[in-house]
Every structure is written in structure tokens, then in C-alpha cells.
BAZA-958744 format. One record per residue (C-alpha): residue number from 0; residue in three letters; x, z, y. Coordinates in nm, 3 decimals, padded with zeros to 5 digits. Layout:
BAZA-958744
r kemi=NUM filo=ALA xx=X zz=Z yy=Y
...
This chain:
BAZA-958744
r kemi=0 filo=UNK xx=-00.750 zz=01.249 yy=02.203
r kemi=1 filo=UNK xx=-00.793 zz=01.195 yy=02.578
r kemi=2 filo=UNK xx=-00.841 zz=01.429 yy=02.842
r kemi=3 filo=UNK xx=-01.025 zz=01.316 yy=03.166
r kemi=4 filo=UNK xx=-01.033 zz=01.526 yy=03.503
r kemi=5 filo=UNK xx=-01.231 zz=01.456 yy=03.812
r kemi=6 filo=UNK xx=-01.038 zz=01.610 yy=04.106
r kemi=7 filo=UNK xx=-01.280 zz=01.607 yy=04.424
r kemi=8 filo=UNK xx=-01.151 zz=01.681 yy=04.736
r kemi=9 filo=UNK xx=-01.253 zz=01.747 yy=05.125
r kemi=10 filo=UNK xx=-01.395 zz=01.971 yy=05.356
r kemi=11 filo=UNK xx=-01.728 zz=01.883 yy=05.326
r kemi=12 filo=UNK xx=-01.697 zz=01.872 yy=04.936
r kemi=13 filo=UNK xx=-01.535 zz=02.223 yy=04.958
r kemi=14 filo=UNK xx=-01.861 zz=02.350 yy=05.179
r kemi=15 filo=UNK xx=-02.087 zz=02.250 yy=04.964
r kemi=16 filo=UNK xx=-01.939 zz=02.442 yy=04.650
r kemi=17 filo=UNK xx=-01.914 zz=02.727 yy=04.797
r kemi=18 filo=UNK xx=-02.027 zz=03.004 yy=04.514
r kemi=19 filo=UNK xx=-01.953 zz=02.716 yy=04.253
r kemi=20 filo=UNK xx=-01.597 zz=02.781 yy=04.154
r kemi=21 filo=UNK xx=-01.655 zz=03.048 yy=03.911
r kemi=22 filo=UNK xx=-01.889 zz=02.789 yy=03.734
r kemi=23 filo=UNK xx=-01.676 zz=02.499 yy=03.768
r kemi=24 filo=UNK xx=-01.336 zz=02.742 yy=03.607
r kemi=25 filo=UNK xx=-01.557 zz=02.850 yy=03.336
r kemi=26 filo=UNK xx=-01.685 zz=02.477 yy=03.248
r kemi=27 filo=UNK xx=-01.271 zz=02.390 yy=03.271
r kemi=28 filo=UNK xx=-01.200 zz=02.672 yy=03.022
r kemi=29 filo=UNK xx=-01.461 zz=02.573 yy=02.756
r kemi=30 filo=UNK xx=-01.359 zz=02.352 yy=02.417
r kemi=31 filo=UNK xx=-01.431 zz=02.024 yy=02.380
r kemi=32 filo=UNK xx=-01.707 zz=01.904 yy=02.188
r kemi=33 filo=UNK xx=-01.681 zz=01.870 yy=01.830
r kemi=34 filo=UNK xx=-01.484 zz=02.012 yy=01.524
r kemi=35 filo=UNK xx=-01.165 zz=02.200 yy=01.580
r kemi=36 filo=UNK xx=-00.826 zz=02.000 yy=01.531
r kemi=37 filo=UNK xx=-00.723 zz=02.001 yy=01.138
r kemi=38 filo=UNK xx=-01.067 zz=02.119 yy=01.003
r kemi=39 filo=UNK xx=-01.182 zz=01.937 yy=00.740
r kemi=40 filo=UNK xx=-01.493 zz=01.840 yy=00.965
r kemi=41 filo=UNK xx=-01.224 zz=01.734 yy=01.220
r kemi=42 filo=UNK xx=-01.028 zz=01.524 yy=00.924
r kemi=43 filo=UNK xx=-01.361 zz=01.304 yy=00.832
r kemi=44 filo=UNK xx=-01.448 zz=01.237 yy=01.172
r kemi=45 filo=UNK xx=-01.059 zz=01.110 yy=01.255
r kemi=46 filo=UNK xx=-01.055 zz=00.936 yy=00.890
r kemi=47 filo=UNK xx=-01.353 zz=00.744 yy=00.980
r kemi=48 filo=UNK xx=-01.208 zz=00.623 yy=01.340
r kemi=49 filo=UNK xx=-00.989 zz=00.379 yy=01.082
r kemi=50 filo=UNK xx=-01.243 zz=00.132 yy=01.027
r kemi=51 filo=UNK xx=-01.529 zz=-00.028 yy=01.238
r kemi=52 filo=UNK xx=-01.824 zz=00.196 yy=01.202
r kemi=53 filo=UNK xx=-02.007 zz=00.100 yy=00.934
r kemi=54 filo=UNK xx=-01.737 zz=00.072 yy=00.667
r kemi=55 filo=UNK xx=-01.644 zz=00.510 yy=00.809
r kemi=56 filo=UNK xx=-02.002 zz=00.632 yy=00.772
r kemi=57 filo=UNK xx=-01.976 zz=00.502 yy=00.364
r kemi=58 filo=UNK xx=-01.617 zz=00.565 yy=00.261
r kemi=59 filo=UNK xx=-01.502 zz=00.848 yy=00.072
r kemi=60 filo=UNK xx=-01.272 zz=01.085 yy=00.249
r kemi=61 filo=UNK xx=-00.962 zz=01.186 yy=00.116
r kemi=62 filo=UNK xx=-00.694 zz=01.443 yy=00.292
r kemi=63 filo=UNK xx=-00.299 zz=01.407 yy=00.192
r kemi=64 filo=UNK xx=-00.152 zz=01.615 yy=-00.083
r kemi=65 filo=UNK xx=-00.033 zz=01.966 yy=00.077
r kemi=66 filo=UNK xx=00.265 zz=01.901 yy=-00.096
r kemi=67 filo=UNK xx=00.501 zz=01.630 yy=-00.188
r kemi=68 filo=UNK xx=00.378 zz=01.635 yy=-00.571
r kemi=69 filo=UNK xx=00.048 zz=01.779 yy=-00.493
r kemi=70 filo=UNK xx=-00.288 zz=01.497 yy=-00.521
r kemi=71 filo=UNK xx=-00.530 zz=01.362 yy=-00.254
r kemi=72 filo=UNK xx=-00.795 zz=01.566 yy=-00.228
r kemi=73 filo=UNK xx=-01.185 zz=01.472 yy=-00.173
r kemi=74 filo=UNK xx=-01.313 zz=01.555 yy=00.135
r kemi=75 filo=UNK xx=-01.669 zz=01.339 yy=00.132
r kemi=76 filo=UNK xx=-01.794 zz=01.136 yy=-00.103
r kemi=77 filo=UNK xx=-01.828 zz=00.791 yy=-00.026
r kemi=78 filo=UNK xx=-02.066 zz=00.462 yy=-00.139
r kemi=79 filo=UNK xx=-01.945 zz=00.138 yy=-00.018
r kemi=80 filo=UNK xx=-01.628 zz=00.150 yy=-00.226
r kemi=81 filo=UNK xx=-01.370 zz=00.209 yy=00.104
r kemi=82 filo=UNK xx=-01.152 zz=00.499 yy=00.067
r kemi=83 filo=UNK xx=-01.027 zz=00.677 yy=00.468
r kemi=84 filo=UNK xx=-00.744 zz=00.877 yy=00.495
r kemi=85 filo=UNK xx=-00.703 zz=01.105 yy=00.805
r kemi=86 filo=UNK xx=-00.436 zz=01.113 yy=01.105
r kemi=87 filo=UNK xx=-00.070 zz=01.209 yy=00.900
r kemi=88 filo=UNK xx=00.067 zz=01.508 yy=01.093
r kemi=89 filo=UNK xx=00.429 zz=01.366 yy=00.976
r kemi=90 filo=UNK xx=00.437 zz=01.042 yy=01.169
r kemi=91 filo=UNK xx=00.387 zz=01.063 yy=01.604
r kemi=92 filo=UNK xx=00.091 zz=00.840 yy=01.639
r kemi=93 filo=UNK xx=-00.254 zz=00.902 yy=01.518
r kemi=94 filo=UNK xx=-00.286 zz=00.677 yy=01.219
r kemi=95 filo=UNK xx=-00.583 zz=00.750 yy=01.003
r kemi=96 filo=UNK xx=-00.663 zz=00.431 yy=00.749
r kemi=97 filo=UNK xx=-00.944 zz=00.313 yy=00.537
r kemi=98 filo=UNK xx=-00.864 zz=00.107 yy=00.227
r kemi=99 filo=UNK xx=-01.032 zz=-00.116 yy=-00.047
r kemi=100 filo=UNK xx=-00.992 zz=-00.076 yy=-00.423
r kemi=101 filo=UNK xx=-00.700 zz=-00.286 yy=-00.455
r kemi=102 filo=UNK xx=-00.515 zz=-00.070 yy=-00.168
r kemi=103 filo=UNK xx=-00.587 zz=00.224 yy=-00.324
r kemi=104 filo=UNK xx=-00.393 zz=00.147 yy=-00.621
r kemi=105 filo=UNK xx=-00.120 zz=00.042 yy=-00.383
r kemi=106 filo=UNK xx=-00.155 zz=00.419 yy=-00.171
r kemi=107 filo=UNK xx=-00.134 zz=00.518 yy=-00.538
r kemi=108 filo=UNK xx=00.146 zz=00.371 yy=-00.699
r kemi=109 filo=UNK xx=00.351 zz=00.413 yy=-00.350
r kemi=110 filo=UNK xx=00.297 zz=00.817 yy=-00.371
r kemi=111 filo=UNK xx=00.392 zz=00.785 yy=-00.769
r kemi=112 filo=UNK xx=00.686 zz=00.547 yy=-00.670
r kemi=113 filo=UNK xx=00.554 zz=00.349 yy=-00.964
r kemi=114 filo=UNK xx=00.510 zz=-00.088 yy=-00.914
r kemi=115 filo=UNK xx=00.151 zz=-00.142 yy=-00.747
r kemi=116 filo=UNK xx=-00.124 zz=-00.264 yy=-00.973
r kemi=117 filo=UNK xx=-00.293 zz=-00.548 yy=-00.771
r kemi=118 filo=UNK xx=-00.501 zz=-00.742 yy=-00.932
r kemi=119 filo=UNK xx=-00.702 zz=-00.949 yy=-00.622
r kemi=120 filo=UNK xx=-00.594 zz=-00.955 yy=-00.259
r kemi=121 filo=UNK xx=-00.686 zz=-00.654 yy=-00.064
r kemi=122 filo=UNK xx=-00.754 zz=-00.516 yy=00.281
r kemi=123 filo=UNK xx=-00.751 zz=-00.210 yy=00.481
r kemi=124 filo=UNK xx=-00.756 zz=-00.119 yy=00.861
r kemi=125 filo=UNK xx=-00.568 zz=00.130 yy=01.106
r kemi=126 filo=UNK xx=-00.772 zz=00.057 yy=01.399
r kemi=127 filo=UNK xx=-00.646 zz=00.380 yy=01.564
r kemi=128 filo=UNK xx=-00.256 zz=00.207 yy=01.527
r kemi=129 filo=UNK xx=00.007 zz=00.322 yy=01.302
r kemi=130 filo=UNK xx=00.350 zz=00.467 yy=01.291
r kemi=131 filo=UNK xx=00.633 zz=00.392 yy=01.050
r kemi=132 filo=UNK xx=01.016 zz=00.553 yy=00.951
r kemi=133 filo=UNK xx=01.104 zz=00.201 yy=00.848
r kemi=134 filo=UNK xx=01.007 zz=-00.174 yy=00.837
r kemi=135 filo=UNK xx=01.220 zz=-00.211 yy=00.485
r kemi=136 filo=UNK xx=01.196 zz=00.087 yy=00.315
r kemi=137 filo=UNK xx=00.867 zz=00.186 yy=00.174
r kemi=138 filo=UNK xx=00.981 zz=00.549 yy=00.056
r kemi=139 filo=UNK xx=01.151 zz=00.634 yy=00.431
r kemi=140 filo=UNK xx=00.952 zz=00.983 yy=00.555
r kemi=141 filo=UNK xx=01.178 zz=00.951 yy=00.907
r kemi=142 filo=UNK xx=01.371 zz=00.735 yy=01.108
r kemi=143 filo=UNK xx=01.759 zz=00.761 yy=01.081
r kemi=144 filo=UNK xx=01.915 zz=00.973 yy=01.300
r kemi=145 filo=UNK xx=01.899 zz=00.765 yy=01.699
r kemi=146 filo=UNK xx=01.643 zz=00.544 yy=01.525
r kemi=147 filo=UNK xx=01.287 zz=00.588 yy=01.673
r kemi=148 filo=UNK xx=00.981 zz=00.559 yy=01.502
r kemi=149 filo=UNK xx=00.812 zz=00.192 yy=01.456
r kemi=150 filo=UNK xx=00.509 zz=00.189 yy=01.626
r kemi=151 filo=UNK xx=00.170 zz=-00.065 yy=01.562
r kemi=152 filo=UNK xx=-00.139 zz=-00.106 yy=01.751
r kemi=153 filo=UNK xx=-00.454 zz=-00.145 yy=01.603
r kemi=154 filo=UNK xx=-00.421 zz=-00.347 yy=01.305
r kemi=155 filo=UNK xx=-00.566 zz=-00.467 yy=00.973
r kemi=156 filo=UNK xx=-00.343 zz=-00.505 yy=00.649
r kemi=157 filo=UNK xx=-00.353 zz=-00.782 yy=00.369
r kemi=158 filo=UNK xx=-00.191 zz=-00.718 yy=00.001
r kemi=159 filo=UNK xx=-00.182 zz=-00.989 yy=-00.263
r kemi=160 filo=UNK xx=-00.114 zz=-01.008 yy=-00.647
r kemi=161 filo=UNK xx=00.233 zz=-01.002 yy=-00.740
r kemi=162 filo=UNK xx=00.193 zz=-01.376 yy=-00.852
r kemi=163 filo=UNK xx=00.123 zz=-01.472 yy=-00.476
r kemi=164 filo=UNK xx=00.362 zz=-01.298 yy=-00.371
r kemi=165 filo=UNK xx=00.557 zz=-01.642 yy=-00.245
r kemi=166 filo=UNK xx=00.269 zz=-01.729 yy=00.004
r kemi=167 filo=UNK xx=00.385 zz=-01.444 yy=00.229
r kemi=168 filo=UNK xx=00.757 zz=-01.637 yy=00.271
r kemi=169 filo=UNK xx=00.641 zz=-01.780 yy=00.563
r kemi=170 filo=UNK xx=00.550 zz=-01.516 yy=00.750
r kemi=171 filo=UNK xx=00.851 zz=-01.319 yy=00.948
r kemi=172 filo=UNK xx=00.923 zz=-01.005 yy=00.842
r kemi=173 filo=UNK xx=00.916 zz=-00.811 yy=01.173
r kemi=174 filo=UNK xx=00.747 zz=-00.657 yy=01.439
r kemi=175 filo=UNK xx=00.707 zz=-00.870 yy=01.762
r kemi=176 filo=UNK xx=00.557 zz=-01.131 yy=01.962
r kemi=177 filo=UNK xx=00.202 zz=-00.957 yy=01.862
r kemi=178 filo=UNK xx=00.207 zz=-01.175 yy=01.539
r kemi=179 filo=UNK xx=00.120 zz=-01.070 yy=01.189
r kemi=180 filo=UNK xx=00.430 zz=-00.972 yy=01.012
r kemi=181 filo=UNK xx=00.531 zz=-00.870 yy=00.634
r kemi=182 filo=UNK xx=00.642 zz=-00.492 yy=00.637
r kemi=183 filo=UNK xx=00.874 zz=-00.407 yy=00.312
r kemi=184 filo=UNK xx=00.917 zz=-00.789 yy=00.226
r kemi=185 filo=UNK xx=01.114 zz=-00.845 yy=-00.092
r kemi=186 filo=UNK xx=00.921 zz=-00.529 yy=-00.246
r kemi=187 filo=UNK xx=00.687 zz=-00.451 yy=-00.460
r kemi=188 filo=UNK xx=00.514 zz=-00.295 yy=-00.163
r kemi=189 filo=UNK xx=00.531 zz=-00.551 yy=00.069
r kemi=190 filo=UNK xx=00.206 zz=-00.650 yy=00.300
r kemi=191 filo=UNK xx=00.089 zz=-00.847 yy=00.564
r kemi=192 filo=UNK xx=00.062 zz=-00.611 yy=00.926
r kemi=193 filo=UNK xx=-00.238 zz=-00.779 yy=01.158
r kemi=194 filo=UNK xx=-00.260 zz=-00.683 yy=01.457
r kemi=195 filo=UNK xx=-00.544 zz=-00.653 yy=01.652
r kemi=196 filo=UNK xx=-00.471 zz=-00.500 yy=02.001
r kemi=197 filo=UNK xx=-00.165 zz=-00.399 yy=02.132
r kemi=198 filo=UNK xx=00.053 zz=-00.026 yy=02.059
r kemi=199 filo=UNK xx=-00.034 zz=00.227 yy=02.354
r kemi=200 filo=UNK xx=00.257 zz=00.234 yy=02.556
């Protein structure tokens, strides 16, 4: 979320509001707009900022397991086939995603720690950016100890059948030089990162 303040300042600006600070205090205290933080109305609307527009307003809406055996549960239903996920409170940035069929059964068998069951290559977007404990390690929930967090920009993801699996050799497997890079190469899990702005700094 960002936060934007107008500070004016000068005599003449201070004359003129004279009898307006209660007003102006009172509009400072207020809420912003919309749902509260970690609503469920709050969840869709940050799931959806995962994908452009059109593909949010369609997709079903799933929120994480509340525990670490739990299941997804359905927020929205959806009609275009894309499944969003919202921001996970574990990892610093906000990362909510949106994924096709084939990445659900990747979210799937990654949460099951079971081999993924793709069938066609798939795609999925974090347009809000992403935050990972490791590059390798697909099961990692945090960094090693002195190890920070690996952070992406805005990106869009690629997975391929098994039996491709060999046209990904090319492509280095890490983060840098804003080019697309395999995350969890050599695994079952592995997948291409795109980037498509650069991480907030």
C-alpha cells in the first residue's frame, strides 16, 4: 500500500486556514478507502492485483490453508479458468499470483510435496513482485539464518511438461541482469521467472 501526504506550508497558506485545522486532523485520522487489511473483501481485491485486469475480474479466488495441512479455500468463484491467490503474510513482499490450469496442479502437487502433473506448458503472473526463502529449494518457508529473502519484481512464470524439461538448459538458473531465469532447476518444480519491471528497492 502507499501512503501520500501533501505538506503545505507558509504564512499566507497558514492565514487562509485559519478555522480549518480541526477539519484537516479529522480528514488525517479517517481510514482509507476500501476493505480492511486481511478481510476476505480485502484478500480478492489484493488476489486480483496479480494479473492485468481482465484475467482478476474472472478468476476464482482462493485464500492459503490456515494451516500447514489445512486446503485452499474458495473465496469467489471464478469463469475464465485463472485461479488468484492473495498477498502470503509469510514472505516480506506483497506477492499475490494468478495461475492457469496447468499451474494449479503445480501450486497443488508443491503443497502435497507430490511430482507436478503438467500436461501442456503453463503460465501465471505476480505482477505485484514476489518473494522467495530460496532459488533451489522449492519446500524452503525461510531464508537460512544471515540469508535474506530473494526478492522479484513484477514478473510472469512459464512451466513445461516434464518431457521438455531440457529446453529450459539454456536458460541460467539465477536471479540477475533483469533476465528470465529458471528458479528450482534440476526439480520437478522448476520454472521459468520473467520479469517484467524491476523489484522496488
Amino acid at each position: 500500500m502507499r501512503y501520500w501526504r501533501l505538506a503545505l506550508s507558509g504564512v499566507g497558506l497558514a492565514a487562509l486556514c485559519v478555522g480549518c485545522a480541526p477539519q484537516e486532523q479529522q480528514q488525517a485520522a479517517a481510514p482509507p478507502p476500501g476493505p480492511a487489511a486481511g478481510t476476505p473483501e480485502w484478500k480478492v481485491q489484493n488476489a486480483m492485483s496479480g494479473a492485468p485486469a481482465e484475467i482478476g475480474r474472472g478468476a476464482t479466488i482462493m485464500d492459503y490453508p490456515a494451516t500447514p495441512t489445512g486446503q485452499p479455500t474458495q473465496l469467489r468463484a471464478g469463469t475464465n479458468g485463472w485461479t488468484c491467490f492473495p498477498d502470503m503474510p509469510e514472505s516480506p513482499p506483497n506477492d499475490p499470483m494468478c495461475l492457469d490450469a496447468q499451474w494449479m496442479n503445480w501450486l497443488t502437487a508443491l503443497m502435497g510435496r507430490t511430482t507436478p502433473h503438467v500436461t501442456a506448458v503453463g503460465l501465471s503472473y505476480m505482477l505485484q513482485g514476489s518473494g522467495d526463502a530460496s532459488a533451489t529449494d522449492p519446500f524452503k518457508m525461510h531464508p537460512d539464518s544471515g540469508q535474506a529473502w530473494i526478492v522479484d519484481g513484477p514478473h510472469v512464470m512459464l512451466i513445461v511438461p516434464p518431457s521438455q524439461a531440457a529446453l529450459l538448459a539454456g536458460v541460467q538458473d539465477h536471479q540477475g541482469n533483469g533476465q528470465p531465469w529458471v528458479m528450482f532447476k534440476g526439480t520437478p518444480y522448476a520454472h521459468v521467472m520473467m520479469p517484467t519491471a524491476a523489484a522496488s528497492q
